[in-house]
PDB file with one MODEL, atoms N, CA, C and O in Angstrom:
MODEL        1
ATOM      1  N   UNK A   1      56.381 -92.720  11.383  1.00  0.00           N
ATOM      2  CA  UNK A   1      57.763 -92.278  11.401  1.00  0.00           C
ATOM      3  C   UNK A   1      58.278 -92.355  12.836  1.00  0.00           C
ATOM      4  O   UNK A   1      57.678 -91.880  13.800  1.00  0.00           O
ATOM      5  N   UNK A   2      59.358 -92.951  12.884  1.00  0.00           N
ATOM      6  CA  UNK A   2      60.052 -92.651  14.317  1.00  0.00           C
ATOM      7  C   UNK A   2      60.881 -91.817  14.944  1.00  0.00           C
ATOM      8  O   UNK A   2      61.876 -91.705  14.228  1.00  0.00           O
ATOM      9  N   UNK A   3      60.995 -91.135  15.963  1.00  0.00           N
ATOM     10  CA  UNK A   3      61.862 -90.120  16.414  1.00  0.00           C
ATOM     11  C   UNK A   3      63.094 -89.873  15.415  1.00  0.00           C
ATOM     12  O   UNK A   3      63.398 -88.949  14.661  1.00  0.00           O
ATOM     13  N   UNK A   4      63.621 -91.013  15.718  1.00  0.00           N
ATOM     14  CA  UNK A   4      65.354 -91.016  15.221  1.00  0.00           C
ATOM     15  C   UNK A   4      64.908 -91.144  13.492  1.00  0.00           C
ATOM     16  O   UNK A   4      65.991 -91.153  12.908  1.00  0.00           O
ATOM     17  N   UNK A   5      64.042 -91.221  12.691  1.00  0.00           N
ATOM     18  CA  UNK A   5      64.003 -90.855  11.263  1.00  0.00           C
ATOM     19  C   UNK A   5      64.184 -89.481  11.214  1.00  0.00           C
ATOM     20  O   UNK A   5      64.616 -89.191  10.098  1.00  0.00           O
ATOM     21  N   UNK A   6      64.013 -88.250  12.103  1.00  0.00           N
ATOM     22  CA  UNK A   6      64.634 -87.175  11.942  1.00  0.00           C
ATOM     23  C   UNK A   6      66.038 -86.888  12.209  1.00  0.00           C
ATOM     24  O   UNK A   6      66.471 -85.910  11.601  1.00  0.00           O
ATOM     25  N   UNK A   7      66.849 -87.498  12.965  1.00  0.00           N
ATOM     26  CA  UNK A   7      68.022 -87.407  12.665  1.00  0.00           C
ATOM     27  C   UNK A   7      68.680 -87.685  11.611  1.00  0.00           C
ATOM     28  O   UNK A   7      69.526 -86.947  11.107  1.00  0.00           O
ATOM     29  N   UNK A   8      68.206 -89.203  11.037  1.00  0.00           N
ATOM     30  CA  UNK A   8      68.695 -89.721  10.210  1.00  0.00           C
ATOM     31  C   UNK A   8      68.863 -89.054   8.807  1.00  0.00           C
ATOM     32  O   UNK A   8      69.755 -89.100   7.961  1.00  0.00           O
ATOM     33  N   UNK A   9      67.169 -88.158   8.923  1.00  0.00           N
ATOM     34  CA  UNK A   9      67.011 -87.297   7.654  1.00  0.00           C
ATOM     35  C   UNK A   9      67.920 -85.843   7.761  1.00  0.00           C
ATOM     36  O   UNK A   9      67.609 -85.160   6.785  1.00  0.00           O
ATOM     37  N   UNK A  10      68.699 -85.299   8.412  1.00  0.00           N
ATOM     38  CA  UNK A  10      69.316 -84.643   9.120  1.00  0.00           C
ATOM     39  C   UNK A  10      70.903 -84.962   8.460  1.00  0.00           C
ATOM     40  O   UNK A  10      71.692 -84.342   7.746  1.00  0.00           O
ATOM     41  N   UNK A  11      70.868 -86.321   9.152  1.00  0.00           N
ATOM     42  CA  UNK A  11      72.116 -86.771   8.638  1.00  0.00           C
ATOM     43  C   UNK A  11      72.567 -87.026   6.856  1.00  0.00           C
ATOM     44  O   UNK A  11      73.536 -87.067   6.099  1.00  0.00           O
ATOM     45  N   UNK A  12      71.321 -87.129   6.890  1.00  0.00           N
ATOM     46  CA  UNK A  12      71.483 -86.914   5.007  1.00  0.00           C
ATOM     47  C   UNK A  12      71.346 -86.222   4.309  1.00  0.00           C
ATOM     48  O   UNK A  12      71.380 -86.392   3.090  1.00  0.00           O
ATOM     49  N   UNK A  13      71.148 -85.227   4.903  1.00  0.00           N
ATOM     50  CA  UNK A  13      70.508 -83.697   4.115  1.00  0.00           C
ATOM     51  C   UNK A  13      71.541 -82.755   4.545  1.00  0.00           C
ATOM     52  O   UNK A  13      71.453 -81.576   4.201  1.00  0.00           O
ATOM     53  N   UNK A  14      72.489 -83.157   5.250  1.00  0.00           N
ATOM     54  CA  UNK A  14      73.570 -82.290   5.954  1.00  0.00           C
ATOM     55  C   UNK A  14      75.315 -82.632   5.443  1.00  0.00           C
ATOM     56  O   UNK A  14      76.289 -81.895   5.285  1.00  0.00           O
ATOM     57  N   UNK A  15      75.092 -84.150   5.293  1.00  0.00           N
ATOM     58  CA  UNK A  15      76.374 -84.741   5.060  1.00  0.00           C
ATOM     59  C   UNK A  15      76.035 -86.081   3.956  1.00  0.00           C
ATOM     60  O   UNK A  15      76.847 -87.006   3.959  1.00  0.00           O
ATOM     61  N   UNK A  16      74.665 -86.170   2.899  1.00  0.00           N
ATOM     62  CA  UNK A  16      74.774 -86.812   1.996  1.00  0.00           C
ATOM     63  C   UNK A  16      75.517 -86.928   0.870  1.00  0.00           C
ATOM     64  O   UNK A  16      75.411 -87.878   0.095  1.00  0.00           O
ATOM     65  N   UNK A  17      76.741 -85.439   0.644  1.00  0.00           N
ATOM     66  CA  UNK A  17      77.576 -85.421  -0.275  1.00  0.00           C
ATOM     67  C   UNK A  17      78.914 -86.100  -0.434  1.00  0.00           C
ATOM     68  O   UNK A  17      79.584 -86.383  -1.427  1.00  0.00           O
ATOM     69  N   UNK A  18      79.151 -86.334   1.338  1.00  0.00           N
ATOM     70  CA  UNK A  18      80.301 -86.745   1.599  1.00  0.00           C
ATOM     71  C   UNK A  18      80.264 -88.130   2.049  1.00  0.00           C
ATOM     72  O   UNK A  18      79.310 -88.803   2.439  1.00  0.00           O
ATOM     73  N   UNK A  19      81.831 -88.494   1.878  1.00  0.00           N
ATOM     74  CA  UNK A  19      82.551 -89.863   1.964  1.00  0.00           C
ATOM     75  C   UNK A  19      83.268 -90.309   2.885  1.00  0.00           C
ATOM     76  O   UNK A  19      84.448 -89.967   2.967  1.00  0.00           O
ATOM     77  N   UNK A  20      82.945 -90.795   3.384  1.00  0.00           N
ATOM     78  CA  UNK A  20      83.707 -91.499   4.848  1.00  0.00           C
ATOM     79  C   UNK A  20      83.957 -92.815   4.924  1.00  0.00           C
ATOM     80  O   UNK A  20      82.987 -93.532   4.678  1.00  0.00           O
ATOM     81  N   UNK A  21      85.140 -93.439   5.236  1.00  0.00           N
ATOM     82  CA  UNK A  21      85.814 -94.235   5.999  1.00  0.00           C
ATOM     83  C   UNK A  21      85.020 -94.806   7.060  1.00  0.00           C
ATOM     84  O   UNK A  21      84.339 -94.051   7.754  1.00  0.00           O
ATOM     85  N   UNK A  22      85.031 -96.579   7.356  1.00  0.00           N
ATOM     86  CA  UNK A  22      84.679 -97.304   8.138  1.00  0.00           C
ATOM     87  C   UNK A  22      85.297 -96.968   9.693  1.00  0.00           C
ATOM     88  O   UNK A  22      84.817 -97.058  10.823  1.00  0.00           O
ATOM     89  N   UNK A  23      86.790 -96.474   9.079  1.00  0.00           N
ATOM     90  CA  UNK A  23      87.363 -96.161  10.241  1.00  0.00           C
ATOM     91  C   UNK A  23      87.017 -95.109  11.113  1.00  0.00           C
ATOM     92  O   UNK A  23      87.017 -95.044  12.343  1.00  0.00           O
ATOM     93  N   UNK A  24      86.609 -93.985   9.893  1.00  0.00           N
ATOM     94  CA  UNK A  24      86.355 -92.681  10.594  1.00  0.00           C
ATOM     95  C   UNK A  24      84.798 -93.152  11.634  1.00  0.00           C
ATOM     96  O   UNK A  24      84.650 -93.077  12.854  1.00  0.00           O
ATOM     97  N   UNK A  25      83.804 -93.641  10.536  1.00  0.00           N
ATOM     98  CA  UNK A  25      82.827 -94.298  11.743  1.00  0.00           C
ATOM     99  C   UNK A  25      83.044 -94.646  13.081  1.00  0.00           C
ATOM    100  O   UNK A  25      82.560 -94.189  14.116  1.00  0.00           O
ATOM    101  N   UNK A  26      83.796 -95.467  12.893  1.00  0.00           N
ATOM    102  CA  UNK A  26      84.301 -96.046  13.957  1.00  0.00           C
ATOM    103  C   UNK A  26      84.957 -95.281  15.335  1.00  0.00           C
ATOM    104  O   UNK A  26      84.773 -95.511  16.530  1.00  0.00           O
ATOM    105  N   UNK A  27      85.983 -94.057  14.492  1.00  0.00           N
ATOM    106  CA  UNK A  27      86.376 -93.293  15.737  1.00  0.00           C
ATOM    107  C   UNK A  27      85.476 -92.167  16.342  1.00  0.00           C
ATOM    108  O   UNK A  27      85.822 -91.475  17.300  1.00  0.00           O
ATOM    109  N   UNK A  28      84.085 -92.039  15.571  1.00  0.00           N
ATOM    110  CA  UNK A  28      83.256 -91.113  15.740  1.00  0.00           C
ATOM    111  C   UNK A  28      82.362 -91.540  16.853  1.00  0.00           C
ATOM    112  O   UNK A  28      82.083 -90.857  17.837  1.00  0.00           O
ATOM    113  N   UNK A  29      81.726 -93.378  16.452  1.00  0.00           N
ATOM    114  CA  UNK A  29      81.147 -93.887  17.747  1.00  0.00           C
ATOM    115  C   UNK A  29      82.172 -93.841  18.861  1.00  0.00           C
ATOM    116  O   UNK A  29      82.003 -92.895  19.630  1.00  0.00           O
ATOM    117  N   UNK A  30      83.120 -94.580  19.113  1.00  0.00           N
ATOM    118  CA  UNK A  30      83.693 -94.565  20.222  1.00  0.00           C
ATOM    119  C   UNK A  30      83.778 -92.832  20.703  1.00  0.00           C
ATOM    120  O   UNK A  30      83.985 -92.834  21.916  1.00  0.00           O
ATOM    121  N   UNK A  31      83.725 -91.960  20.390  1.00  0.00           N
ATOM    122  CA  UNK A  31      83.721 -90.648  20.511  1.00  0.00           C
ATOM    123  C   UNK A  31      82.432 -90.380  21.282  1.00  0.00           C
ATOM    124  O   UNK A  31      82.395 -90.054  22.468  1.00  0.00           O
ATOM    125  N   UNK A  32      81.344 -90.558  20.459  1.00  0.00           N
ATOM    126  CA  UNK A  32      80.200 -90.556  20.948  1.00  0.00           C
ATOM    127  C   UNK A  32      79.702 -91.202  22.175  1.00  0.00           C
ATOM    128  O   UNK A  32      79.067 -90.514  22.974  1.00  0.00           O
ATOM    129  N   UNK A  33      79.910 -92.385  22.400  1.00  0.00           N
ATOM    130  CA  UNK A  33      80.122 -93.053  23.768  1.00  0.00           C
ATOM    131  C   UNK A  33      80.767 -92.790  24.709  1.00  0.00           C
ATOM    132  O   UNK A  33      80.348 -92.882  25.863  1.00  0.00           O
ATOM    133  N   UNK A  34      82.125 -92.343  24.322  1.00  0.00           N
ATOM    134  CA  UNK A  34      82.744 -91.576  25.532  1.00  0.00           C
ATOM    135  C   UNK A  34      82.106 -90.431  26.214  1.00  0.00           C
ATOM    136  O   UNK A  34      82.074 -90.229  27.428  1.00  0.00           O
ATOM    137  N   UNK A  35      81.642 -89.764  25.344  1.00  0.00           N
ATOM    138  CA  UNK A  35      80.461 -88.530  25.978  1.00  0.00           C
ATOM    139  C   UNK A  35      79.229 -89.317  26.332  1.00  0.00           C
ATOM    140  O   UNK A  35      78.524 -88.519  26.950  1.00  0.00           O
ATOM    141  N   UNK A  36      78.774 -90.163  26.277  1.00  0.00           N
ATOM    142  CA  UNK A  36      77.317 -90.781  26.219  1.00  0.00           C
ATOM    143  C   UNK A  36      77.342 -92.555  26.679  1.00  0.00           C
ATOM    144  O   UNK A  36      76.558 -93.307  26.100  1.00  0.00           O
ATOM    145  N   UNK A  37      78.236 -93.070  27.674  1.00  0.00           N
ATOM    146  CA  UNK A  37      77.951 -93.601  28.033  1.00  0.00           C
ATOM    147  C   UNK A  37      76.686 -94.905  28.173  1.00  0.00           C
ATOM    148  O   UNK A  37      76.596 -96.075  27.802  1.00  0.00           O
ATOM    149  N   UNK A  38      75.837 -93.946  28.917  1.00  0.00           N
ATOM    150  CA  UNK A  38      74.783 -94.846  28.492  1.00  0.00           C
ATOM    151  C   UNK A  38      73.796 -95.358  27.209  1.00  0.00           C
ATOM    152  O   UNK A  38      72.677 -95.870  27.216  1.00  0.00           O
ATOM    153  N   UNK A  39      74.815 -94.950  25.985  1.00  0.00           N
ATOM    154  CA  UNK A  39      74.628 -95.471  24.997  1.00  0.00           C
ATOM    155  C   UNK A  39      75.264 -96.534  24.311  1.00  0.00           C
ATOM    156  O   UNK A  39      74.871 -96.868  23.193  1.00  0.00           O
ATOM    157  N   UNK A  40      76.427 -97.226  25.008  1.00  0.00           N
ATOM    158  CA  UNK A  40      76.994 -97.989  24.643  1.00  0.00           C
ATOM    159  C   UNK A  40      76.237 -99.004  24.161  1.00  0.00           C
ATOM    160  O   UNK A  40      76.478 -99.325  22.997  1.00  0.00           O
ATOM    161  N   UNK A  41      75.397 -99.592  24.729  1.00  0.00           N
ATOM    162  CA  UNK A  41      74.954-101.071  24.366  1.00  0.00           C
ATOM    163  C   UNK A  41      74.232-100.639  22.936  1.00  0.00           C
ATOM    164  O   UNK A  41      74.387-101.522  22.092  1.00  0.00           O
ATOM    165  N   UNK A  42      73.298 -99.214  22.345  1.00  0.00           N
ATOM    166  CA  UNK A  42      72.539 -99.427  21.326  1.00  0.00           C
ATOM    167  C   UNK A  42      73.532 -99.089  20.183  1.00  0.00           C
ATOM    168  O   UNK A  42      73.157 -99.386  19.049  1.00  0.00           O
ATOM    169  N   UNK A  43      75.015 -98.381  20.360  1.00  0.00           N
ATOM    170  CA  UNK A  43      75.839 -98.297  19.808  1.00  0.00           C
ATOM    171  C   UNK A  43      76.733 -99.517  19.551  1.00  0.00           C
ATOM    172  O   UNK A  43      77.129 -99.778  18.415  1.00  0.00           O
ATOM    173  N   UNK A  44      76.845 -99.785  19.939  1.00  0.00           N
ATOM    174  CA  UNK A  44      77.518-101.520  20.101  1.00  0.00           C
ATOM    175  C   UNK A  44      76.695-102.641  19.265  1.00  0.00           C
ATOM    176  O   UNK A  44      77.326-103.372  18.502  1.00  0.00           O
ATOM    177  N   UNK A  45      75.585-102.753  19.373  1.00  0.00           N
ATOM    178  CA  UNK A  45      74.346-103.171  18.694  1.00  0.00           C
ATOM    179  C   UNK A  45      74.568-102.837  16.861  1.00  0.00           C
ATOM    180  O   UNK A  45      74.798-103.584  15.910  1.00  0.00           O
ATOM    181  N   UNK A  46      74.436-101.861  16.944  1.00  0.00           N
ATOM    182  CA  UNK A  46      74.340-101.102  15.867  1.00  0.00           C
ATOM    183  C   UNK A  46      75.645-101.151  14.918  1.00  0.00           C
ATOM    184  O   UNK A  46      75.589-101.326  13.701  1.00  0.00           O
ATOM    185  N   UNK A  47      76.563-101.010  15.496  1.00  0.00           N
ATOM    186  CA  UNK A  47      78.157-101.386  14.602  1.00  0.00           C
ATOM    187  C   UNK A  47      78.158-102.791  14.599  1.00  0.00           C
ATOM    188  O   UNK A  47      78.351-103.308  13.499  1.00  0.00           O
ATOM    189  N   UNK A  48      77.978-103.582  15.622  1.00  0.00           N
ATOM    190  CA  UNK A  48      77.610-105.331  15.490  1.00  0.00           C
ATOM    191  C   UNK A  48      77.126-105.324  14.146  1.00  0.00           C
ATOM    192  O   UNK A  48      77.964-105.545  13.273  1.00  0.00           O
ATOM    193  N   UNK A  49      75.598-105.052  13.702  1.00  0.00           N
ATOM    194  CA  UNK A  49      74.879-105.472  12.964  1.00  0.00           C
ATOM    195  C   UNK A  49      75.088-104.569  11.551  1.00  0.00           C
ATOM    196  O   UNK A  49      74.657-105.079  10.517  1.00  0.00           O
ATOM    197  N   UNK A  50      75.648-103.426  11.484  1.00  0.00           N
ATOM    198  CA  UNK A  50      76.937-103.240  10.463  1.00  0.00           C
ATOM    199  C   UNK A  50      77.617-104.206  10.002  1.00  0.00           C
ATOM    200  O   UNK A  50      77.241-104.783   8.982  1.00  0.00           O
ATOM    201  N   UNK A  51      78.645-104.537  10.602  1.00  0.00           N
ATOM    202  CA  UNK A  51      79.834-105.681  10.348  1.00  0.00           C
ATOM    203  C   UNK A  51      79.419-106.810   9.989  1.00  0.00           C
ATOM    204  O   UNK A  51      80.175-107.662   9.522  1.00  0.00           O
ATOM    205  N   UNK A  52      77.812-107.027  10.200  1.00  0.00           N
ATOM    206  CA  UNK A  52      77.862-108.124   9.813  1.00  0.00           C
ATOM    207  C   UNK A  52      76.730-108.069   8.729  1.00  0.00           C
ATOM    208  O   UNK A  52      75.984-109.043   8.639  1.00  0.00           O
ATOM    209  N   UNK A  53      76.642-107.526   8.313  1.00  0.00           N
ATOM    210  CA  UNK A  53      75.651-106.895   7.294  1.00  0.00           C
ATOM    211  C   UNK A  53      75.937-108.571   6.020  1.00  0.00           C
ATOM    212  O   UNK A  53      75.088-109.401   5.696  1.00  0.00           O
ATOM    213  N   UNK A  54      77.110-108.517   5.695  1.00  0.00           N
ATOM    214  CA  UNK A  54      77.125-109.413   4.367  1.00  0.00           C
ATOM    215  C   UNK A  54      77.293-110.717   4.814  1.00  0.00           C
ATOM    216  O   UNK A  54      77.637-111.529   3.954  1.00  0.00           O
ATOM    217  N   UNK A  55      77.124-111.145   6.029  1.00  0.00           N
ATOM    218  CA  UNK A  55      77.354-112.298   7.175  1.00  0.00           C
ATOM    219  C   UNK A  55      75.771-113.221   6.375  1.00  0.00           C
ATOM    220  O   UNK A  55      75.713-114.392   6.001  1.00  0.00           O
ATOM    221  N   UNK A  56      74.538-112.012   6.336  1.00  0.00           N
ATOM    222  CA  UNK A  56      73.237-112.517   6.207  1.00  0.00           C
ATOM    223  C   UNK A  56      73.357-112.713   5.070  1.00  0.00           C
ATOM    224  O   UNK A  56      72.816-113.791   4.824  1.00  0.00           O
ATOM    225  N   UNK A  57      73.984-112.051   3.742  1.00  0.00           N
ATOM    226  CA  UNK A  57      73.863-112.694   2.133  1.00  0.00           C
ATOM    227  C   UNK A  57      74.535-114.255   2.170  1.00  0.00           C
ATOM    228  O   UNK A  57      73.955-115.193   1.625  1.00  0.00           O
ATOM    229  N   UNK A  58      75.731-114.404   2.827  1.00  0.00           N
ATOM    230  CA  UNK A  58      75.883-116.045   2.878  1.00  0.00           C
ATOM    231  C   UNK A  58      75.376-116.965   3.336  1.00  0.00           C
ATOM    232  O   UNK A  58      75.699-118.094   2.967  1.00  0.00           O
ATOM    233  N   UNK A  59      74.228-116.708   4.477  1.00  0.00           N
ATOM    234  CA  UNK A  59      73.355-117.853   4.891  1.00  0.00           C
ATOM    235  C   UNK A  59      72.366-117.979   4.087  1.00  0.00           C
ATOM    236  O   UNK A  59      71.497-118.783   4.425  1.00  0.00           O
ATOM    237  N   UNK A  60      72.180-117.164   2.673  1.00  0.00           N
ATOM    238  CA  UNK A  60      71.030-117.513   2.115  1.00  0.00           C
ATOM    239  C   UNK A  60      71.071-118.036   0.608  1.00  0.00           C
ATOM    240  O   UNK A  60      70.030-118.373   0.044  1.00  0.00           O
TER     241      UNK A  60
ENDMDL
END
């Protein structure tokens, strides 16, 4: 198990009922980065490879 599988389990055991918006994501990272800085690049990374999530069902 890796560190961040406890957040994650956190994050689902806390807010698995609810429904959110791409957008709201969206204004939550940039939120998060503004406080955290030096997280931009794994945050950036991470919404990248979001967006392009259905990018990989058409190359195959």
């Amino acid at each position: 198990m890796y560190f961040t599988d406890r957040g994650i389990e956190e994050l689902a055991k806390r807010r698995g009922e609810e429904e959110v918006t791409f957008e709201w994501l969206a204004d939550q990272l940039r939120t998060f980065v503004d406080l955290n800085p030096d997280f931009e690049v794994p945050v950036e990374r991470l919404a990248t490879w979001l967006a392009r999530l259905d990018d990989e069902d058409e190359d195959e």
